[in-house]
C-alpha positions in Angstrom: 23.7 82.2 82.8 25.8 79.5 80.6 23.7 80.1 77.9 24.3 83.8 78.0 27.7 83.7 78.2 28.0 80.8 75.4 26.4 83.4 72.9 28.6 86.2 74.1 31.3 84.0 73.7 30.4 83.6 70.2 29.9 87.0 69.4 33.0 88.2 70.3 34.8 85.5 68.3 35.5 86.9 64.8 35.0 83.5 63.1 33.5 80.6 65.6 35.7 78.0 63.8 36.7 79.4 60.3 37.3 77.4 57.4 41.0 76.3 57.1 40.9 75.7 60.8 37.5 73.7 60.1 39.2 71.8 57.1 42.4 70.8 59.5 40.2 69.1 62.5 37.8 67.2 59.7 41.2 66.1 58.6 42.3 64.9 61.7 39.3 62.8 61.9 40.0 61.1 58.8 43.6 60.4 59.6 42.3 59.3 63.1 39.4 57.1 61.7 42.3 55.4 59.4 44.8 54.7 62.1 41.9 52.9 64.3 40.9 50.8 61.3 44.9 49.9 60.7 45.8 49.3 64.3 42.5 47.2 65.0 43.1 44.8 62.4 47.3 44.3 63.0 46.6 43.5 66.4 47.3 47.1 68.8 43.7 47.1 70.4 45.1 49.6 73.3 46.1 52.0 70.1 43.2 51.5 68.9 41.6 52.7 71.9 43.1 55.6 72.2 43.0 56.6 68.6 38.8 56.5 69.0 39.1 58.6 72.5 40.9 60.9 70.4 38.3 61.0 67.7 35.7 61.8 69.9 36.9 65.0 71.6 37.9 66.4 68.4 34.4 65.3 67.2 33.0 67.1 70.1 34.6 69.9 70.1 33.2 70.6 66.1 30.1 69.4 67.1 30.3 66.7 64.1 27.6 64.2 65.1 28.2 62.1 62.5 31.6 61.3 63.5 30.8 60.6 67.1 28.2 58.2 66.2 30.5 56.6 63.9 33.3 56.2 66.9 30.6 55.1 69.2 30.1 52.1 66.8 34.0 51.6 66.0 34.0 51.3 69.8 31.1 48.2 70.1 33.2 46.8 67.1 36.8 46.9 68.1 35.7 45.0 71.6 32.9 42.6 70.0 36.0 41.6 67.0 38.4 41.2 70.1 36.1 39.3 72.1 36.2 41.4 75.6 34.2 40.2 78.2 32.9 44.2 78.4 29.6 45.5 77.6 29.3 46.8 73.9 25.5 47.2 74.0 26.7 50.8 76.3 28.6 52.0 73.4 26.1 51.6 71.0 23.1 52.9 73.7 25.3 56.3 73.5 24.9 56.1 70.0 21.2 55.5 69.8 21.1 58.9 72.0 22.4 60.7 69.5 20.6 59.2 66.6 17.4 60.8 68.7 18.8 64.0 68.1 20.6 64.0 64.2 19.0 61.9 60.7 22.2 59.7 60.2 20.8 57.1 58.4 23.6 55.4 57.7 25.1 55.6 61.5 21.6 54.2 62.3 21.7 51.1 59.9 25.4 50.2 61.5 24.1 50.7 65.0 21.6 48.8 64.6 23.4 45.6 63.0 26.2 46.0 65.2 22.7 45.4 68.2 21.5 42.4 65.7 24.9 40.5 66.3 25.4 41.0 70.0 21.4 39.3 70.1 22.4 36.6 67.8 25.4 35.9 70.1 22.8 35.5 73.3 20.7 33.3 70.6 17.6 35.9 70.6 16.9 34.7 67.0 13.5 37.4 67.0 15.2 40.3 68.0 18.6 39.9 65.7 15.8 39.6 62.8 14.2 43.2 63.8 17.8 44.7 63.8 18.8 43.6 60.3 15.2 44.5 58.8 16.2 48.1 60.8 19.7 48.5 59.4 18.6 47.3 55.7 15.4 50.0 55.7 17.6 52.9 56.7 21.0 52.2 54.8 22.3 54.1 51.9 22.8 51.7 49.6 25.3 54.0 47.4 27.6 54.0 50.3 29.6 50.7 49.5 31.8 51.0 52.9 28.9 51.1 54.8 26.7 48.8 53.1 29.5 45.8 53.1 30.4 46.5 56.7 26.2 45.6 57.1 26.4 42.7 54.6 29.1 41.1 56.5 27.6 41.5 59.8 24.3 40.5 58.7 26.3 37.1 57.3 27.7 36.8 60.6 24.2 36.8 62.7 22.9 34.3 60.1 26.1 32.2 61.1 25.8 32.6 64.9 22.3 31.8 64.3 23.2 28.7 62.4 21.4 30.0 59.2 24.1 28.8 57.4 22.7 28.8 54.0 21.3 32.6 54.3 24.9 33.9 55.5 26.4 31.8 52.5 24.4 33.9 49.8 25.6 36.9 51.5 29.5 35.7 51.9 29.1 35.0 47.8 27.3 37.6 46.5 29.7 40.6 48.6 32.9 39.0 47.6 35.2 40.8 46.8 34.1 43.5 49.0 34.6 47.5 49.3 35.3 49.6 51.7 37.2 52.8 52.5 39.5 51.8 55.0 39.7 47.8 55.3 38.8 46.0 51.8 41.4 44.1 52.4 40.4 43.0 56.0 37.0 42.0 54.8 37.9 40.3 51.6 40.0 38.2 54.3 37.1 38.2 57.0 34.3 37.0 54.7 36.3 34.4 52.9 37.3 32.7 56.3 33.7 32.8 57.4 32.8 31.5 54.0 36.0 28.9 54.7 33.8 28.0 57.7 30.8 27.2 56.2 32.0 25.2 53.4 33.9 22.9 56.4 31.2 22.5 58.3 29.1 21.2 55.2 32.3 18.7 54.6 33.1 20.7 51.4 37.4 20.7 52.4 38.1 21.1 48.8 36.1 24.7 48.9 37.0 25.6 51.7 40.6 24.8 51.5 40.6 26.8 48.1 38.8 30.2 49.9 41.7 29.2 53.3 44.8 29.9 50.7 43.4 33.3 49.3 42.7 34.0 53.2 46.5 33.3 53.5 47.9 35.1 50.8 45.7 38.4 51.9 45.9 38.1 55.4 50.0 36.9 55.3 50.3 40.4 52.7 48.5 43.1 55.2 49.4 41.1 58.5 46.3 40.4 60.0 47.4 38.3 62.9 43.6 36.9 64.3 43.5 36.2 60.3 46.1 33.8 60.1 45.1 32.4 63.4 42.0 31.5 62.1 42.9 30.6 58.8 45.6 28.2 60.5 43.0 27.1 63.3 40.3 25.7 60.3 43.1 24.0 58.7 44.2 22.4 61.4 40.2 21.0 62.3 40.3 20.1 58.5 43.0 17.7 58.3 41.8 16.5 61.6 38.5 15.7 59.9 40.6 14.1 57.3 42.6 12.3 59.2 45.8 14.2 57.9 47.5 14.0 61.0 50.7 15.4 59.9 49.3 18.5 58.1 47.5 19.2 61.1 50.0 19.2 64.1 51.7 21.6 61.3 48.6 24.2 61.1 48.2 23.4 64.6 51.7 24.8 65.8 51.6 27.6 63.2 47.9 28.6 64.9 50.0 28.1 68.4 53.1 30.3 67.2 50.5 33.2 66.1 48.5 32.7 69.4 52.1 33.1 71.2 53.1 36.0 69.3 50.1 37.9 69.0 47.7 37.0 71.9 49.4 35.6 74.7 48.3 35.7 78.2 50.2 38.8 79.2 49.2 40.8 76.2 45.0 39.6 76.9 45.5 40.9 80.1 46.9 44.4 79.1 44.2 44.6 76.6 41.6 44.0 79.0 42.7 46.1 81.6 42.7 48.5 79.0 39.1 47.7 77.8 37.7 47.8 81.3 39.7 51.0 82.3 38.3 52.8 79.1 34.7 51.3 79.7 35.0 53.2 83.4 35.9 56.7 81.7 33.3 56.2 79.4 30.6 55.7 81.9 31.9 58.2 83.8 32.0 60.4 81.3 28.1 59.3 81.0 27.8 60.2 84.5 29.4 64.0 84.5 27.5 64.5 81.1 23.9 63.3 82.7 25.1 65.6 85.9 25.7 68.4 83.9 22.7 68.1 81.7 20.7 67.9 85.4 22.9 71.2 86.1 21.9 72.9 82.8 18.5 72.4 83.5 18.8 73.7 86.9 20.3 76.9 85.7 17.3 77.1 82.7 14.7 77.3 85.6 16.5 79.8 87.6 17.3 81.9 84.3 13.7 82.0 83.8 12.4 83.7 86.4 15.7 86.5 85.1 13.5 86.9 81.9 11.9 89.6 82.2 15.2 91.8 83.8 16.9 90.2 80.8 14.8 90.7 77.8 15.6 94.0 76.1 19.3 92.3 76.9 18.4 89.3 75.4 16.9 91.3 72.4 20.2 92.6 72.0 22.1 89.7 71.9 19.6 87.9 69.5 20.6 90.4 67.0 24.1 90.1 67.3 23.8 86.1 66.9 22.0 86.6 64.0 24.8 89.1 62.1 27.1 86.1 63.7 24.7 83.1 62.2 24.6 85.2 58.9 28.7 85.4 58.6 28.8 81.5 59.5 26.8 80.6 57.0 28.6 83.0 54.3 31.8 80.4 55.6 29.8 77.5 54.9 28.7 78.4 51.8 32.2 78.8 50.3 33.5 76.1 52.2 30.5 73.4 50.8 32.1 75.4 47.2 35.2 73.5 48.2 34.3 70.9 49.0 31.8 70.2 45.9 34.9 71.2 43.6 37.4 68.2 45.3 34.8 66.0 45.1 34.3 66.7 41.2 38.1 66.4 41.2 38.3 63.1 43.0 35.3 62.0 40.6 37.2 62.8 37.4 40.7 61.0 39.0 38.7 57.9 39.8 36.6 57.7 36.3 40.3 58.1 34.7 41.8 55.5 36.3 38.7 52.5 36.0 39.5 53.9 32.4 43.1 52.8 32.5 42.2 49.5 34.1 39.7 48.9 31.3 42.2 50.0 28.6 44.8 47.5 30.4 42.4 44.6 30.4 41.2 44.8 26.7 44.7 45.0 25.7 46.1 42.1 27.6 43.0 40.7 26.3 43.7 41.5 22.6 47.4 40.4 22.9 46.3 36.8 24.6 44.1 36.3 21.4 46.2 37.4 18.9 49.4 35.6 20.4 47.3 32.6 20.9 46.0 32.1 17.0 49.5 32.1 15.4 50.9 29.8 18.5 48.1 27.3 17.1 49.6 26.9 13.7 53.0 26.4 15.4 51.9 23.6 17.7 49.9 22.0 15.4 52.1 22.3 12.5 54.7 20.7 14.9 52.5 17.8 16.1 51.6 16.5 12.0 55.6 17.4 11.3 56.6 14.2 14.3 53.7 12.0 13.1 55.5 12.2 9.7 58.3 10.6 10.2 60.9 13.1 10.5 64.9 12.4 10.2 66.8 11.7 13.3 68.4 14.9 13.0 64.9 16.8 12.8 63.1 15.0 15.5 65.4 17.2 18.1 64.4 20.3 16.9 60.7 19.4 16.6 60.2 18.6 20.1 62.6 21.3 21.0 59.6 23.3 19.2 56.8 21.8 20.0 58.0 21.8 24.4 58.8 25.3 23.5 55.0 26.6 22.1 53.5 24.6 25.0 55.5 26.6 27.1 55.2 29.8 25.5 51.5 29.5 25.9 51.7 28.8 29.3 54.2 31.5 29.6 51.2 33.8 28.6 48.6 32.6 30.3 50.7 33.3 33.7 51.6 36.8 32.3 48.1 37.2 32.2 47.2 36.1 35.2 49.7 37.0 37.1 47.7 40.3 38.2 44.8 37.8 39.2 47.0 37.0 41.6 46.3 39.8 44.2 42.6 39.5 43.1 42.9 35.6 44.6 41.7 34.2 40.9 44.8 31.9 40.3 44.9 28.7 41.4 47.1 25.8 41.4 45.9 22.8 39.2 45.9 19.1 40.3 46.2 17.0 37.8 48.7 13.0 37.6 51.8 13.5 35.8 55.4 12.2 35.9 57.8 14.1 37.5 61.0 12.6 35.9 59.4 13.1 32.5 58.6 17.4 33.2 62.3 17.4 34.8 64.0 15.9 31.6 61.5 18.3 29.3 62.9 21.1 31.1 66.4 19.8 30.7 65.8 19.1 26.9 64.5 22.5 26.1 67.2 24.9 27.5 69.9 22.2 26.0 70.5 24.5 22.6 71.0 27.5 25.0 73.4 25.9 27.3 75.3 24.9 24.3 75.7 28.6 23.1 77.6 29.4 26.7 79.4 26.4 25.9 77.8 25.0 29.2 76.2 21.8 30.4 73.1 20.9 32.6 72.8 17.8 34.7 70.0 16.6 36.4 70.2 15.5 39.6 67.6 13.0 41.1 67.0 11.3 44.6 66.4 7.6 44.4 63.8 7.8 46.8 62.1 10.6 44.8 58.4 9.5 43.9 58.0 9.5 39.6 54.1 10.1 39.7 52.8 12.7 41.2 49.7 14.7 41.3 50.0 18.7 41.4 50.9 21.2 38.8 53.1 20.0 36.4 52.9 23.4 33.6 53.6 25.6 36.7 56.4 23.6 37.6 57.9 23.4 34.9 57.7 27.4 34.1 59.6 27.6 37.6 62.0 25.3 36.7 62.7 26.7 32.7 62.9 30.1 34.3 65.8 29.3 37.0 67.6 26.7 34.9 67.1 29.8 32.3 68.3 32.6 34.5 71.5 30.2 35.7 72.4 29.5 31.8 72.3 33.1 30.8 74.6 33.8 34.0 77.3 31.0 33.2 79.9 30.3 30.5 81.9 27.1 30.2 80.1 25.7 33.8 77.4 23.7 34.5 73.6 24.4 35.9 72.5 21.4 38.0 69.1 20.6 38.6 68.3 18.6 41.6 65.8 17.4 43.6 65.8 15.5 47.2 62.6 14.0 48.9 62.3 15.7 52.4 59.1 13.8 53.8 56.3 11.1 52.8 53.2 10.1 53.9 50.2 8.1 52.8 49.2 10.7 50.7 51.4 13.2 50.5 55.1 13.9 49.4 57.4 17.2 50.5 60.2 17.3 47.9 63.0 19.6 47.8 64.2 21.5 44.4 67.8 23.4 43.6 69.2 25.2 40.8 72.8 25.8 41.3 75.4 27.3 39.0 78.8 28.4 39.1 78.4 31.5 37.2 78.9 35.4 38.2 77.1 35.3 41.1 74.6 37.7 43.1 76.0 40.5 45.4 74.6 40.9 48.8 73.0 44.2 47.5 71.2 42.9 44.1 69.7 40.0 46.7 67.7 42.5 48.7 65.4 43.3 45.2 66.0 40.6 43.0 63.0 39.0 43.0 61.0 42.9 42.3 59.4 43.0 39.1 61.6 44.2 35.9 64.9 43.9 38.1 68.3 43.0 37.1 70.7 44.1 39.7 72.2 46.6 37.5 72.3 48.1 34.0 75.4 47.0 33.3 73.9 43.4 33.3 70.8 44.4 32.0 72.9 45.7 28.9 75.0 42.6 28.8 73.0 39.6 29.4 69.4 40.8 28.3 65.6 39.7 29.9 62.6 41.5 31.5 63.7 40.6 34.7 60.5 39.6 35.2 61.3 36.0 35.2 62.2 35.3 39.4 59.2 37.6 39.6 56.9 35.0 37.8 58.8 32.1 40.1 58.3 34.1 43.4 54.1 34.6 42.5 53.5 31.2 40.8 54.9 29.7 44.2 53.0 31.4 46.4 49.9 29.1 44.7 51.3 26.4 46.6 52.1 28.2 49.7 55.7 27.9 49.0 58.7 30.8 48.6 61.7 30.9 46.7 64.9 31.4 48.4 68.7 32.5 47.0 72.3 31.9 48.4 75.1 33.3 46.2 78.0 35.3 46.6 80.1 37.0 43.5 82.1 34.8 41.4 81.2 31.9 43.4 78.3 31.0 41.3 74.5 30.4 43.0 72.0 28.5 44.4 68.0 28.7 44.0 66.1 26.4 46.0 62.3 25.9 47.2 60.1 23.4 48.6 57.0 21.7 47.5 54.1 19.3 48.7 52.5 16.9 46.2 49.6 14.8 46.5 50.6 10.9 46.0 48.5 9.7 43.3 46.0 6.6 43.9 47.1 3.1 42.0 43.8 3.2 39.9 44.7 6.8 38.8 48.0 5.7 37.3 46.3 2.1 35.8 43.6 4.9 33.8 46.3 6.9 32.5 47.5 3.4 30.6 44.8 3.2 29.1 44.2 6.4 27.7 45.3 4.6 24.2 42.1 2.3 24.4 39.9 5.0 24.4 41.8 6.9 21.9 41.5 4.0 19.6 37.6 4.7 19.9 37.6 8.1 17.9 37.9 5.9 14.0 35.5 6.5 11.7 34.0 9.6 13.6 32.5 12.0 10.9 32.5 15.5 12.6 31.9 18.7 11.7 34.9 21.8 11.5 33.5 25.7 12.6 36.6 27.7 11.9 37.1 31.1 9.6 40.5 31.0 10.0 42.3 28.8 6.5 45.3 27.5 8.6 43.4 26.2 11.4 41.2 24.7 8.8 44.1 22.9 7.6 45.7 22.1 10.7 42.5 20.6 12.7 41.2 18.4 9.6 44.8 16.6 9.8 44.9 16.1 13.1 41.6 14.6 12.8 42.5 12.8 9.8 45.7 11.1 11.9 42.8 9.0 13.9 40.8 8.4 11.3 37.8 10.3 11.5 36.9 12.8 8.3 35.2 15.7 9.1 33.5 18.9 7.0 34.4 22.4 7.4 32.4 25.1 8.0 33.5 29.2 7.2 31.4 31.0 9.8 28.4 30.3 12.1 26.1 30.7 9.1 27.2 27.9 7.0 27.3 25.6 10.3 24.0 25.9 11.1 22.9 24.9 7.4 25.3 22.2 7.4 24.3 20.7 10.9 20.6 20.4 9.5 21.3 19.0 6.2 24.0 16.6 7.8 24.2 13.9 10.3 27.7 14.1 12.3 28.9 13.1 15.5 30.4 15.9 16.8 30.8 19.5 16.0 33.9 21.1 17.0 32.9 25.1 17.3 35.3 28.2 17.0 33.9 31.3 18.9 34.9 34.4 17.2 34.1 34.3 13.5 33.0 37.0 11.3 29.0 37.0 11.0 27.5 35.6 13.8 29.6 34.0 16.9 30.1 30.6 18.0 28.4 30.8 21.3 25.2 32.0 18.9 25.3 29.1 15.9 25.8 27.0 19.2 22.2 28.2 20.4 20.7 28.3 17.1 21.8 24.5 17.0 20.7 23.4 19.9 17.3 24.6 18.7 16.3 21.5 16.5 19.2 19.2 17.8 19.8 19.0 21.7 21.6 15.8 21.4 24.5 16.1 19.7 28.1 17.2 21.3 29.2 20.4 20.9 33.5 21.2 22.0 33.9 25.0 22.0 37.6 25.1 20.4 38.7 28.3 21.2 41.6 31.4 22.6 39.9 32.2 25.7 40.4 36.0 26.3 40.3 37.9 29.4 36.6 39.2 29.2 35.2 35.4 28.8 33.5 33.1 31.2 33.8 29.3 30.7 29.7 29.5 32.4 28.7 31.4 29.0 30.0 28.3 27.1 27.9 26.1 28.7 24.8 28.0 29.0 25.1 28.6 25.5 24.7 24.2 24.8 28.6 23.7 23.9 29.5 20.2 25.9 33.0 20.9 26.5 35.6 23.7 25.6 39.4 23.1 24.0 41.5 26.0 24.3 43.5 26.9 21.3 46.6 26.1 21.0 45.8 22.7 22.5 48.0 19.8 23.1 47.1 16.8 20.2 46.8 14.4 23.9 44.2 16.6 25.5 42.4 17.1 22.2 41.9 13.4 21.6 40.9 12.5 25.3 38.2 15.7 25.0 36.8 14.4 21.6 36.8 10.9 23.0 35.3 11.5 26.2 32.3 13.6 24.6 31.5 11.0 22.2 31.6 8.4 25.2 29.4 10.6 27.2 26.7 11.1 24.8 26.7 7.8 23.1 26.5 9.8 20.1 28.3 7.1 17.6 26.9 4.6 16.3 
């Protein structure tokens, strides 16, 4: 009788569910699916709960099978990523009963991996093996949601598993990740698993690399079982290390996120909750297996109706037909729809991957071009101080030549700034004296504190350490930008710099910076957005004191390399104060001893005969005097043509190679060379642009690379330590 009166039902309903009333409830499941994926990773696993119970009765009620599979699985998820001591394997039975009954190939391959994992976690290596083949033979590998969610879990059986090798190929080769609703959660997710891997194989440098963009990522999106991972691996790293210090720090951090996040009380809520919805569920099981036993029940006893019934039935088969026939005519329009959005959505998205593209080139284009010129300025500048300037000269020409160092660095960040949110940029670690950068900093700004009549005074704690190992460039574009900001802010003051030494270990140094001023001042207001990208606090002082504002915007991302923030106290016409902290590595004694003598091996380069690649006539100039100032001679080549002749004919020690030339490129003469002499150095000097990898260099047979403009130091030591390396001369 149900049946009957289901098809009456039907009948009498103009439209069973008609097609704005369709699109509203596949809308709701979206919204739905999103909030599940945005409260399970922050943390609200009861909201996330109720947000799938939710999805499934509207999912029900449409009959979408797709999306109740699809909750079934978020189900076995959200308790297997929370660790409840419930049974996930029900959750994903239920949805291996409706894969019997609907083709969801891509529900199937999920499923299935989700089953993999839970075996790998009982150590049933066999059985996880059969669930990945499962989920990788029925994926949809155009799907890149799907397919990462897969990869990742596949990574993680190989890890429970101990495959560590297999799950590291995976972990490298999905990174950075896609998917619909939490990219960001599994660019975070697979880097910390990779974090893991790379610690247990006693690679702390790697993994400590991958732990800081975990950080950044998981700090951005607050993902609290993120950081408390991220904090818990550092903490059993410096342990390892025997960085006692650093790790009671990661260790109270991972304590205060624990605390915050998953303390007793709020594991017991979450539990209750997880064992209350595991009872409706199976339940729910129950009353559906009862009700199919009903149904079947009722078929039997409406069969021995059929014959009363069948000119009735005959009936009603026609009018489900003229109803079938109207429902499709609705589905036809609304698949219409729906092809027309997605051709929509398809032209959006190929427009904006053309914007990117555009944006790359041309930050590309401008990095190249800005580069070439800044060569002839740095170089020029170098040959001008080895000449013997005047007194009066020698000022200006290292006013100059600090200033093109930094311009080009001031580039390269602008650059790279945006590889900041794709976790590219790192901090570099290199030995260099603190005092030194502080005074450069001091020196270069001295012409513009004299135009606001102003002075700068640097400020330095005794017990501050001189040598240092970190990041002296980034530093000192920090620095040049606050002492920068406070000059432009100030007339007839003083900007102090100053520094204090907060801690010290062994190896390690925490030192305190300031930049205070007694200028104009920063209202409570502007302090809210200052450090927002293009912002000046007003117009008015936008008009009146110039700048980007991009400047404490530069300072805010570059510290965030070193896990540091900047912070501001000021109040209007009481001047103000920017201050941050930073850790340094303390360099080892025979580190400082090899940077003495860095003039021994210099002295080594005499009577070098190398060979020039460059098309561009300055350059030309510039490089065969620089060469010339250590004694060796060299020849110069126009293009990658005339190089390749004249390595042949010619017996040199080292061939210095541009890149981009007319003709042929450097990266081709380079292979052409290598041909019929494999022995012979080859330094790539060249303006890296966006587009190129430093692996094509070497693959092509170039030794080393010098990126134009160069400092004269780092030139030297490159040439030198090639020719040492090779035993090329004689």
């Amino acid at each position: 009788m149900r049946f009957f009166v289901l098809i009456i039902l039907l009948y009498l309903s103009p439209i069973p569910i008609g097609a704005q009333e369709s699109t509203a409830l596949n809308d709701s499941i979206e919204s739905i699916t999103q909030r599940v994926y945005e409260y399970k990773n922050e943390g609200s696993f009861e909201k996330s709960l109720l947000e799938i119970e939710k999805g499934l009765q509207i999912a029900a009620s449409i009959d979408d099978a797709e999306a109740i599979i699809d909750f079934y699985n978020l189900y076995a998820r959200l308790n297997i990523q929370y660790n409840k001591p419930i049974n996930s394997e029900i959750y994903l039975k239920e949805a291996r009963e409706v894969l019997n009954l609907y083709k969801y190939n891509n529900g199937r391959a999920l499923t299935a991996i989700l089953e993999g994992y839970i075996q790998a976690k009982k150590n049933k290596r066999e059985d996880a093996y059969k669930r990945i083949d499962e989920a990788l033979k029925t994926i949809d590998y155009n799907d890149k949601s799907v397919l990462n969610l897969v990869l990742f879990n596949q990574a993680l059986i190989y890890f429970e598993l101990k495959d560590y090798d297999k799950a590291k190929v995976i972990l490298q080769k999905m990174i950075p990740p896609d998917h619909k609703y939490e990219k960001e959660y599994l660019l975070a997710s697979s880097q910390l698993v990779l974090a893991r891997i790379y610690a247990k194989e006693n690679n702390y440098e790697s993994a400590n690399i991958l732990l800081d963009n975990v950080l950044r990522v998981a700090a951005r999106h607050k993902f609290p079982r993120i950081l408390y991972g991220t904090n818990t691996l550092r903490y059993e790293i410096a342990n390892a290390k025997e960085d006692y210090y650093a790790a009671l720090l990661y260790y109270k951090k991972a304590d205060s996120i624990l605390q915050k996040y998953f303390n007793p009380e709020i594991i017991r809520k979450q539990n209750e909750a997880a064992y209350a919805n595991e009872a409706k569920f199976l339940n729910n099981v129950i009353a559906r297996m009862s009700q199919d036993e009903l149904e079947q029940q009722q078929k039997v006893n409406i069969s021995k109706l059929t014959s009363v019934l069948s000119s009735a039935l005959l009936i009603i088969i026609s009018l489900l037909t003229i109803s079938l026939y109207r429902n499709n005519q609705i589905k036809f329009k609304t698949n219409d729809l729906l092809l027309k959005k997605n051709k929509e959505l398809q032209i959006a998205k190929e427009e904006a991957e053309r914007a990117m593209k555009a944006k790359g080139q041309f930050l590309s284009t401008v990095s190249h071009e800005l580069r070439t010129p800044l060569y002839a300025v740095t170089g020029l500048t170098h040959l001008l101080l080895e000449e013997d300037p005047k007194d009066s000269q020698k000022e200006h020409l290292k006013s100059l030549k600090f200033s093109g160092e930094y311009l080009l660095d001031f580039i390269n960040d602008i650059l790279q700034i945006n590889k900041i949110d794709a976790n590219k940029l790192t901090a570099e670690r290199t030995l260099f004296d603190l005092h030194k950068t502080l005074e450069d900093v001091t020196f270069s700004l001295s012409q513009t504190a004299k135009e606001n009549k102003n002075s700068i005074i640097l400020d330095m704690d005794k017990n501050t350490p001189i040598k240092l190992i970190g990041d002296p460039l980034k530093l000192s574009q920090i620095l040049i930008n606050l002492v920068g900001n406070a000059l432009k802010f100030t007339e007839n003051g003083k900007v102090i710099l100053l520094t204090k030494l907060i801690s010290a270990s062994d190896d390690h140094y925490k030192i305190h910076f300031e930049v205070n001023d007694d200028g104009i001042g920063i209202s409570e207001e502007m302090q809210k957005n200052i450090f927002e990208s293009f912002s000046q606090g007003s117009i008015q002082i936008n008009r009146q004191y110039g700048g980007t504002g991009l400047g404490l915007t530069i300072v805010k991302s570059l510290l965030s390399l070193f896990d540091s923030d900047i912070y501001v106290k000021s109040e209007l016409g009481m001047g103000s104060s920017f201050y941050f902290d930073l850790e340094f590595q303390a360099p080892d004694p025979s580190e400082i001893e090899e940077e003495k003598t860095e003039e021994l091996e210099e002295a080594s380069l005499s009577n070098l005969h190398l060979l020039v690649v460059e098309d561009n006539k300055i350059n030309q100039v510039i490089t065969k005097k620089m060469l010339a100032k250590k004694g060796i001679s060299s020849d110069v080549a126009d293009n990658g043509y005339e190089a390749i002749k004249l390595a042949k004919e010619n017996n040199y020690d080292l061939i210095l190679m541009d890149i981009h030339m007319p003709g042929i490129s450097g990266l081709k003469a380079t292979e052409e060379i290598r041909k019929f002499n494999k022995t012979i150095p080859i330094i790539a000097l060249t303006a890296l642009t966006l587009d190129e990898s430093t692996d094509d260099f070497f693959s092509s047979g170039c030794n080393d690379i010098i990126t134009k403009p160069f400092k004269p130091d780092s030139f030297y030591k490159i040439i030198g330590a090639s020719i040492l390396r090779t035993g090329s001369h004689a």
